[in-house]
C-alpha positions in Angstrom: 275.0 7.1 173.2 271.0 7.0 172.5 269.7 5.2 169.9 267.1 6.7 167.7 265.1 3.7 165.8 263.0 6.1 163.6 262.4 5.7 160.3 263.0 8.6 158.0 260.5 11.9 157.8 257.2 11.4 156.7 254.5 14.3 155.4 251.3 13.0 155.1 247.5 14.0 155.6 245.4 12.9 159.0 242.2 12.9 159.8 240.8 16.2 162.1 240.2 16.3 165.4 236.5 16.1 167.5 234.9 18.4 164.7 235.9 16.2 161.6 232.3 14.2 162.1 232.5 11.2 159.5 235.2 9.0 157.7 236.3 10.5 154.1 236.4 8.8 150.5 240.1 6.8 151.3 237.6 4.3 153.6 239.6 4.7 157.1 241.4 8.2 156.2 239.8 11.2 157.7 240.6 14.6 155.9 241.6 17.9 156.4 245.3 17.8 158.6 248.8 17.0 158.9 249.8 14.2 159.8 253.6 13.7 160.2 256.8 15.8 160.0 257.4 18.5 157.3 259.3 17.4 154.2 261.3 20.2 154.1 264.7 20.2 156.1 265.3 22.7 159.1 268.6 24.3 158.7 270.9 24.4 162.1 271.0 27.2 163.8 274.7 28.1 164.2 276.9 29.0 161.1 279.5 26.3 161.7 276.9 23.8 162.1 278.1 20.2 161.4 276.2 18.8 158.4 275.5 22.4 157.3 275.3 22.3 153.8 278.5 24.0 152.2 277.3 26.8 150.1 281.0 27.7 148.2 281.9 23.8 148.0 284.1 23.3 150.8 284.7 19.9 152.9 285.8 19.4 156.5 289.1 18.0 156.9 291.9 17.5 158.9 295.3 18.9 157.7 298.3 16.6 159.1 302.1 18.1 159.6 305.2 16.0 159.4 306.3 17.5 162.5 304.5 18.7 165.7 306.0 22.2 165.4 304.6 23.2 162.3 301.1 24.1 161.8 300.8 26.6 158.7 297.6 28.2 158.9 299.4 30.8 156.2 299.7 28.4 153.7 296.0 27.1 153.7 294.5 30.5 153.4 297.2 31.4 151.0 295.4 28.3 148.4 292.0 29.5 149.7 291.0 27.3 152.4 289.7 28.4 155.9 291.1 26.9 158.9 288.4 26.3 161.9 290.6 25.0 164.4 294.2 24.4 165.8 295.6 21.5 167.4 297.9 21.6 170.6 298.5 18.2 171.0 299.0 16.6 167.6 300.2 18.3 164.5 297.2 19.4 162.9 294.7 21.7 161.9 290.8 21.4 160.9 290.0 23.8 158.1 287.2 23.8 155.4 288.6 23.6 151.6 287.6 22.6 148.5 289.1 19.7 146.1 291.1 22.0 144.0 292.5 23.7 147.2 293.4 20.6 148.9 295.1 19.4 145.7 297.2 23.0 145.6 297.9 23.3 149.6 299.3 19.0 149.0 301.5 20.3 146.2 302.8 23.5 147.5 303.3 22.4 151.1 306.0 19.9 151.2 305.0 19.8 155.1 302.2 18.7 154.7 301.5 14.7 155.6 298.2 14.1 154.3 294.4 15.6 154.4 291.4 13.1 155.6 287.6 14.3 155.9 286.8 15.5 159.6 284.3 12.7 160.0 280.9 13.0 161.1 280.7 12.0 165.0 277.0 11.7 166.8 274.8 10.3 169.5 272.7 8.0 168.9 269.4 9.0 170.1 266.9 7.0 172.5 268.0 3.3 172.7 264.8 0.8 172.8 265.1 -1.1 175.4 262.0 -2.5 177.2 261.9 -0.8 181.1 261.5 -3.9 183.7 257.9 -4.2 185.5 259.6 -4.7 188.8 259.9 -0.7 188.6 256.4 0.0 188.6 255.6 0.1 192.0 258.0 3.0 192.2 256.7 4.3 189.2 253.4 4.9 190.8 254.5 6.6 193.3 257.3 9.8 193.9 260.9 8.5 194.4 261.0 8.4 198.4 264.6 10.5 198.6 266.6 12.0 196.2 268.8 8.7 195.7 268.2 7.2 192.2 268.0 3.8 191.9 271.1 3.6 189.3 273.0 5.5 192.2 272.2 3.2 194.8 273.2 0.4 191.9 276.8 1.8 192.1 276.9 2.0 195.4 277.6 6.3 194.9 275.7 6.8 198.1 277.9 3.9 199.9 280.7 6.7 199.8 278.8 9.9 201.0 275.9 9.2 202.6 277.4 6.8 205.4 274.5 7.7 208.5 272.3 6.9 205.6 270.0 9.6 205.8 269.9 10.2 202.2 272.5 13.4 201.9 275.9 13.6 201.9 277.9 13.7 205.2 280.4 16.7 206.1 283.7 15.3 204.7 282.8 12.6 202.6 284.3 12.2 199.3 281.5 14.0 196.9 283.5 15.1 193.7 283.8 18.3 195.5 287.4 19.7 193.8 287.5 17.6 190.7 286.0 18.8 187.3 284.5 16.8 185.0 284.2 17.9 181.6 281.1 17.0 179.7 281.3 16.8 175.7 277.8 17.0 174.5 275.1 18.8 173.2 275.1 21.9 175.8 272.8 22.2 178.5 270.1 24.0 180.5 272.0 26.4 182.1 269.9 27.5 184.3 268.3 24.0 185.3 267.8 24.1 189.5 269.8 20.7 189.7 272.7 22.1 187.4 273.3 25.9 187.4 275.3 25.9 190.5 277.2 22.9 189.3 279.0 24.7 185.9 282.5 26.2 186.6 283.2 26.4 183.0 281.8 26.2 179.6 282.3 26.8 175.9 280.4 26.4 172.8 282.6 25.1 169.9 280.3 25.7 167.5 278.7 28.5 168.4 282.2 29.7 169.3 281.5 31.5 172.5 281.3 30.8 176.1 277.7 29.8 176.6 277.3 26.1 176.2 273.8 26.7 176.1 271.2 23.3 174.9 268.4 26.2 174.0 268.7 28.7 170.7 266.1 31.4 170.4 265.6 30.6 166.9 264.8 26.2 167.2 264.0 26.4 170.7 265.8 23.4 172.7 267.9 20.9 171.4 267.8 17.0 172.2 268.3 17.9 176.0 271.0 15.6 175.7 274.1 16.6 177.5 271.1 17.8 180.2 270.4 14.4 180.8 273.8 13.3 181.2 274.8 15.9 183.9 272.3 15.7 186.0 273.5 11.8 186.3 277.0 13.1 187.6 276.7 16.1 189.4 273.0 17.1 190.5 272.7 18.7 193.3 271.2 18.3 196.4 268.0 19.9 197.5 267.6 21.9 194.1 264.6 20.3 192.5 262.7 21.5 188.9 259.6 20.3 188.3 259.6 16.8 189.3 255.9 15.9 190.5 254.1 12.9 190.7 257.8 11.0 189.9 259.8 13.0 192.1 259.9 15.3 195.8 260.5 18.9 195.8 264.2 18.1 196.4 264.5 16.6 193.2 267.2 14.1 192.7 270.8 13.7 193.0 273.8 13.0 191.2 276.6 10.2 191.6 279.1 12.7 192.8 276.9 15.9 193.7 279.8 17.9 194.5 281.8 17.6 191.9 282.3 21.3 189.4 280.9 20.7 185.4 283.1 21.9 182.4 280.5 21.9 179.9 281.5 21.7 176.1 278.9 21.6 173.5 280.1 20.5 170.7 276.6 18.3 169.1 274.1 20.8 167.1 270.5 20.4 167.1 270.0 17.5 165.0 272.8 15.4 167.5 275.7 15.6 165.2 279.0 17.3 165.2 282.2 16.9 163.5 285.5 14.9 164.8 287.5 18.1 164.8 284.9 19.6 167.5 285.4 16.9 169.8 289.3 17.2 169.4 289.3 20.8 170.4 286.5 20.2 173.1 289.0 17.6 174.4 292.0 20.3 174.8 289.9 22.7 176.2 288.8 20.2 179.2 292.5 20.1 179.4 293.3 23.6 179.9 290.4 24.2 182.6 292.0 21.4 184.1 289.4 18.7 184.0 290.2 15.4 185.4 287.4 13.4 184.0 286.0 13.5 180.0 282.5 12.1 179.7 281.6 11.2 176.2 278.4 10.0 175.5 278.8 10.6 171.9 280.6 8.1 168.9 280.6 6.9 165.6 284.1 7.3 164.0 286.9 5.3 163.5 289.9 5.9 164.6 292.7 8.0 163.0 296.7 9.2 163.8 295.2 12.5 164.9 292.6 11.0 167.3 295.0 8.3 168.5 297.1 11.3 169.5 294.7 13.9 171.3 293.3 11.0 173.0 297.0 10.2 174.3 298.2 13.5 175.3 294.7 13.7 177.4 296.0 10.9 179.7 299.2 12.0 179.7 297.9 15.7 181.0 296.4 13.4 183.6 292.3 13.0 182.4 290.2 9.9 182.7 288.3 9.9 179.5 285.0 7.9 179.8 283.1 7.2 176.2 279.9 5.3 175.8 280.4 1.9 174.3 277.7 2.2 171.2 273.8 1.0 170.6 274.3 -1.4 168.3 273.8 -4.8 169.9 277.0 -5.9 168.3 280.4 -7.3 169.0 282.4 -4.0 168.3 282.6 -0.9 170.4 282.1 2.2 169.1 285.1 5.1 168.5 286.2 6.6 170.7 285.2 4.5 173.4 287.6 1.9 171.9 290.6 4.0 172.1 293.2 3.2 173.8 293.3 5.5 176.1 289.5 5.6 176.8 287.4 3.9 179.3 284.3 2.4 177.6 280.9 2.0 179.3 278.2 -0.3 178.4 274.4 0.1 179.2 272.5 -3.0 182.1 268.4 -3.1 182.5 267.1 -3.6 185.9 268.3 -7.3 186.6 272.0 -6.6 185.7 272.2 -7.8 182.2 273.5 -6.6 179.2 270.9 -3.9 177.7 269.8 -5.5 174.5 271.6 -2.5 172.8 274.5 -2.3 174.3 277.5 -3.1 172.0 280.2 -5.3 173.6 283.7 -6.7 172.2 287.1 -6.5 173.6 287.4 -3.3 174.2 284.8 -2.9 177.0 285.4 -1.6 180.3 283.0 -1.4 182.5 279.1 -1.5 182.8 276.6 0.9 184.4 272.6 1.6 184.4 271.3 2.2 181.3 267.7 1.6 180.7 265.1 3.7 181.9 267.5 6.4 183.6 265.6 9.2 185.3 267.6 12.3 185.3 267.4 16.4 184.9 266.0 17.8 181.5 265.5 20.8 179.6 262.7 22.9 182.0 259.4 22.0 180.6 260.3 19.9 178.1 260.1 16.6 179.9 256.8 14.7 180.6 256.0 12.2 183.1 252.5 10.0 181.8 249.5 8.3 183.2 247.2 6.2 181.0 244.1 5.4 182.7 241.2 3.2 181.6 238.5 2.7 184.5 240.7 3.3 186.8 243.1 0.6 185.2 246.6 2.6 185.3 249.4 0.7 183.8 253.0 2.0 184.3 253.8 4.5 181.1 256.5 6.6 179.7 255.4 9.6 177.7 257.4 9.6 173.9 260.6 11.8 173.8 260.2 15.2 172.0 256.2 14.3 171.6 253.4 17.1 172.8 253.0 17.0 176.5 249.4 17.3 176.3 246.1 15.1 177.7 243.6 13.4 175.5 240.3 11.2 176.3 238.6 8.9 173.9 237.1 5.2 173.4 239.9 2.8 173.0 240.2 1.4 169.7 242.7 -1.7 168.7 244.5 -0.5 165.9 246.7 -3.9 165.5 250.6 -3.1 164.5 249.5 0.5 163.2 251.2 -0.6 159.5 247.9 0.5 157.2 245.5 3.0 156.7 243.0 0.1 157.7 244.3 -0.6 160.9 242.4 0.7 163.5 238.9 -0.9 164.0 235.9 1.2 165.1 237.6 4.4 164.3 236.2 7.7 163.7 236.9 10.9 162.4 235.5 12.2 166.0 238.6 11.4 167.7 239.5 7.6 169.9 242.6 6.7 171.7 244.9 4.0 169.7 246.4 0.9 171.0 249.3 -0.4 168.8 251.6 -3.5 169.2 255.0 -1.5 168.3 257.7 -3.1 167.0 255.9 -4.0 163.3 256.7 -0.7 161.4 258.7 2.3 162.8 257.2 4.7 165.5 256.5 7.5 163.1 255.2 5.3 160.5 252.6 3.9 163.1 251.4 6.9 164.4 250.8 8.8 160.9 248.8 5.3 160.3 246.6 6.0 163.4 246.4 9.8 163.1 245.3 9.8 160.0 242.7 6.9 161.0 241.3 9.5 163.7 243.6 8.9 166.9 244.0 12.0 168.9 246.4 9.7 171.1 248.6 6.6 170.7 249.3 4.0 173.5 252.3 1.9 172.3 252.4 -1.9 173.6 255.5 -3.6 174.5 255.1 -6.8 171.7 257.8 -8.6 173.0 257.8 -11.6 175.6 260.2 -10.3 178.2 257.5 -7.2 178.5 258.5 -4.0 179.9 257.7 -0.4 178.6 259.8 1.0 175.7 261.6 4.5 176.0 260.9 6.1 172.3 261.4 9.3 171.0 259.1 11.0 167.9 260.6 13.4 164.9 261.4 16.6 166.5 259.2 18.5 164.2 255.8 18.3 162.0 252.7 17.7 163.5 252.3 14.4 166.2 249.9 13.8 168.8 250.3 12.9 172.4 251.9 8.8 172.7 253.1 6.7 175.8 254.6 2.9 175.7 253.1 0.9 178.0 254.4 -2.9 179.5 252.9 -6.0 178.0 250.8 -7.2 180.8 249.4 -3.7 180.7 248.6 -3.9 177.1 246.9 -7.4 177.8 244.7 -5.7 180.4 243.7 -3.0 178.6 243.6 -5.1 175.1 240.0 -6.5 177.2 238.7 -3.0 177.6 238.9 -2.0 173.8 235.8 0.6 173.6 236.1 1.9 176.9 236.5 5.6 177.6 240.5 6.1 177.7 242.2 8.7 178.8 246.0 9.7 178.5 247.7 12.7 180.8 251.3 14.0 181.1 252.5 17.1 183.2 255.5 18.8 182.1 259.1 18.0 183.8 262.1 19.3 184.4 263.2 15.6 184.3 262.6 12.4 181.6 263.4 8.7 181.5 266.4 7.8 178.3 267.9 4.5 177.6 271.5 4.6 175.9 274.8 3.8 177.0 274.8 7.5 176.6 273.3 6.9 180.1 275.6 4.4 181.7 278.9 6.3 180.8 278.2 9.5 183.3 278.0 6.6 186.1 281.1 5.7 185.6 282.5 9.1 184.9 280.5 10.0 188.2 281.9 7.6 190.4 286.0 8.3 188.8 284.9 12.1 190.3 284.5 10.6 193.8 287.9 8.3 193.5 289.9 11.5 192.4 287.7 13.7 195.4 289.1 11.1 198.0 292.3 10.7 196.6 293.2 14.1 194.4 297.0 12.7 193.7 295.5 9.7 191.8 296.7 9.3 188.7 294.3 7.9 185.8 296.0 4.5 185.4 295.1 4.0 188.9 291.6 5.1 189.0 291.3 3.1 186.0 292.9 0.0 187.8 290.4 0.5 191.0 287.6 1.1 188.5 288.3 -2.7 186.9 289.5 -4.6 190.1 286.2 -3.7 192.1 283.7 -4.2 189.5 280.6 -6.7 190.7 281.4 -9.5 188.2 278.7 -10.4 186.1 278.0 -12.7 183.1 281.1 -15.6 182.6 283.3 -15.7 185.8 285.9 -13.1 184.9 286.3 -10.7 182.3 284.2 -11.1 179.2 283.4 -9.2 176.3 279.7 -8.7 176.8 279.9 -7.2 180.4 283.4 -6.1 180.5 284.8 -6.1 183.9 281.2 -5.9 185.2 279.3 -3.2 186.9 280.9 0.1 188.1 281.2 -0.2 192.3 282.3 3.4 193.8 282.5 2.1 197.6 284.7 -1.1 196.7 286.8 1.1 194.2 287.5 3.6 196.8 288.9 0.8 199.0 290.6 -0.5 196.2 292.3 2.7 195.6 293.2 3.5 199.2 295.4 -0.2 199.1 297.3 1.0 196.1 300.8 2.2 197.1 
């Protein structure tokens, strides 16, 4: 999952742009725009939406049977309520019902075992997680071949690409023949890397059979599930709009022949309800999916979950959830089911992203800071900050303007005042800010309202590194890049120099999450089950732990798991299993 570390949404007035020609009454503040998101909520864009507000008073819950053969939909309508979904695999049904119906439907029903609330499930947007300067030589530069460094990390090409002339060889296990089924926000169907990839796809909010990330009435959504299946099943020689990061060819995924089920099931805002991810579960099921990616969380268990989650591995599905973005000692739900595999996210040197939740339900770990994978056409950026000719390595802000600026550099500290920025002006500068002090948002309706008609975020802590941050996904922002902390030292001794900051749009972006590190491993199950298609998932599973490179305390430990995901040694491992 991504991590979003944004404070709430701000409205506020900013100074205007090159024409606004001298400070205003408020000192620092210039006048005349908008500086911020809008105050007023955007309401989703499907009918069913989770989080929608309920108009006639009705809740989301889950109605549980005594027995697995009764499920009576009658009965709920007959006390008013509106069932949304039907289980196969456990003995219930979502519906939407008010207090006083669920009061009748307990009372009348004598079948009925009990009525919880369909809990609120999510990703958690954008993890901050500081992107190692070792990767800025290739960050100058376009990748070489369509191999990813993650993907070389877990050793995917070890298993297709054995002449080593960056494609896949004739034969070689590539996923081709196994579907994996990815639960998430939709996608870009017709993304160059991914259209030919999708076998299958349903919306379960939406209720139809276009999974689509993109609604002609918001535009595109968090590009989310995008992201994710581009890091499994890419495909070769089909690059977007990749340049100066990337060739023509674009990049690859970990198994780039294996067939996509997509099943959106997160809305706009990156939220959905439990009973979506249920159904979406089932329905991988019947199109005959033998991996689940879920790169989603944020429940807790229940005796309905626990169930779906069990008959999935018993239908024979892997099930791969992302382990959670908290930093802490407990993995998130579902990835600490039972029956789940859970994933959590390494930087550059192998260890533990500073996110990444651990405890003792952690499987396995995979790349997950500073991922570069497919995005919603257009919508990605790629960033280059120069100051006379001093170009330190960038990323441009999630969900920000992809637009170029020029100004003079001015230091605006942490960005938490209306006083921060010296030698502003209402004409327009570029802002440096130390971020980390106040929120992102909060900072940057400091600066733009100070003048800034771009922000460069600095990396304040020790280990430098560039953050990957996201802004609000609506109001009014200006162009913003995070840069390492050597490159905010450098440029922190050319403060009133002509800056200037430029992005080109992308089919492509950089995330951090274990959002990203759980379609690795989901990725490199696809190539076990491609070389092996009896395989059952215990066994992948077993090959999966036995082969991981070991890292952290000798053995398994609750901070790295098993250790990082290896495909060529699990494939070995798998072919010595009886």
């Amino acid at each position: 999952m991504k991590r979003w570390g944004l404070m709430g949404l701000l409205a506020l007035a900013a100074c205007g742009p090159d024409d606004a020609s001298d400070k205003g009454a408020q000192g620092r503040v210039c006048p005349n725009v908008i500086a911020g998101a809008l105050s007023e909520p955007v309401r989703p864009r499907q009918v069913g939406a989770p989080l929608q507000m309920e108009e006639d008073g009705r809740q989301r819950v889950i109605i549980r049977y005594r027995s697995l053969g009764v499920r009576s939909q009658g009965r709920v309508e007959q006390v008013g309520g509106q069932v949304t979904a039907t289980f196969r695999s456990t003995p219930a049904v979502a519906a939407r019902m008010s207090l006083l119906e669920q009061r009748a439907l307990l009372a009348e029903d004598p079948q009925v075992e009990s009525i919880e609330l369909d809990q609120t499930w999510h990703t958690l947007a954008p993890a901050t997680a500081p992107v190692s300067p070792l990767l800025t030589a290739l960050a100058r530069g376009a990748q070489p071949t369509e191999l990813t460094t993650g993907l070389r990390r877990v050793q995917a090409h070890e298993v297709w690409d054995l002449d080593g002339d960056g494609l896949p060889d004739p034969g070689r296990p590539t996923g081709a023949g196994v579907r994996v089924c990815v639960i998430d926000s939709g996608l870009d169907l017709e993304h160059p890397e991914l259209k030919d990839a999708v076998v299958a796809g349903r919306d379960l909010l939406d209720d139809d059979d276009t999974p689509s990330d993109f609604s002609g009435g918001h535009g595109w959504g968090t590009g989310h599930g995008t992201h994710v299946a581009g890091i499994i099943a890419a495909r070769p020689g089909h690059g977007g709009q990749g340049t100066p990061a990337l060739q023509a060819t674009g990049l690859m995924g970990v198994a780039p022949g294996a067939e996509l089920v997509i099943a959106r099931v997160l809305d706009v805002h990156g939220r959905t309800h439990m009973s979506f991810v249920l159904a979406a579960v089932e329905y991988c099921a019947e199109q005959g999916a033998k991996v689940v990616s879920l790169s989603l969380g944020g429940g807790v268990a229940t005796k309905t979950t626990l169930e779906v989650f069990e008959a999935a591995h018993a239908q024979g599905m892997l099930v791969v959830a992302a382990a959670g973005n908290y930093g802490v000692q407990v993995v998130d739900y579902p990835a600490s089911d039972p029956h789940v595999l859970a994933v959590g996210a390494l930087d550059a040197y192998d260890r533990r992203a500073s996110f990444s939740s651990g405890g003792r339900r952690l499987a396995l770990m995979a790349p997950g800071v500073d991922v570069l994978s497919t995005f919603p056409r257009g919508q990605g950026a790629f960033s280059t900050v120069d100051v006379q000719g001093t170009q330190p390595l960038s990323r441009s802000l999630l969900y920000g303007p992809i637009e170029s600026r020029w100004g003079k550099l001015v230091d605006c500290g942490f960005g938490d005042s209306l006083d921060s920025c010296e030698g502003s002006t209402c004409s327009g500068f570029i802002a440096y800010v130390r971020h980390g002090q106040v929120p992102t948002d909060f900072a940057m309706v400091n600066v733009m309202k100070q003048g800034a008609r771009a922000v460069i975020f600095g990396n304040a802590r020790p280990e430098g590194g560039v953050d990957i941050l996201s802004m609000p996904r609506r109001g009014q922002w200006v162009p913003a890049v995070t840069i390492t902390q050597a490159g905010g030292t450098v440029l922190h001794r050319m403060l009133g120099q002509l800056a200037s900051v430029n992005m080109v749009p992308a089919d492509y972006t950089y995330m951090s999450g274990t959002s990203m590190a759980t379609p690795y491993v989901s990725g490199v199950a696809a190539l076990l089950f491609s070389a092996y298609p009896a395989a059952t998932p215990d066994q992948v599973k077993h090959a999966l732990l036995s082969s991981a490179k070991d890292l952290g305390p000798a053995g398994y430990d609750e901070g790295y798991g098993h250790g990082l995901v290896q495909a060529r040694l699990a494939l070995e491992t798998l072919a010595q299993m009886p």
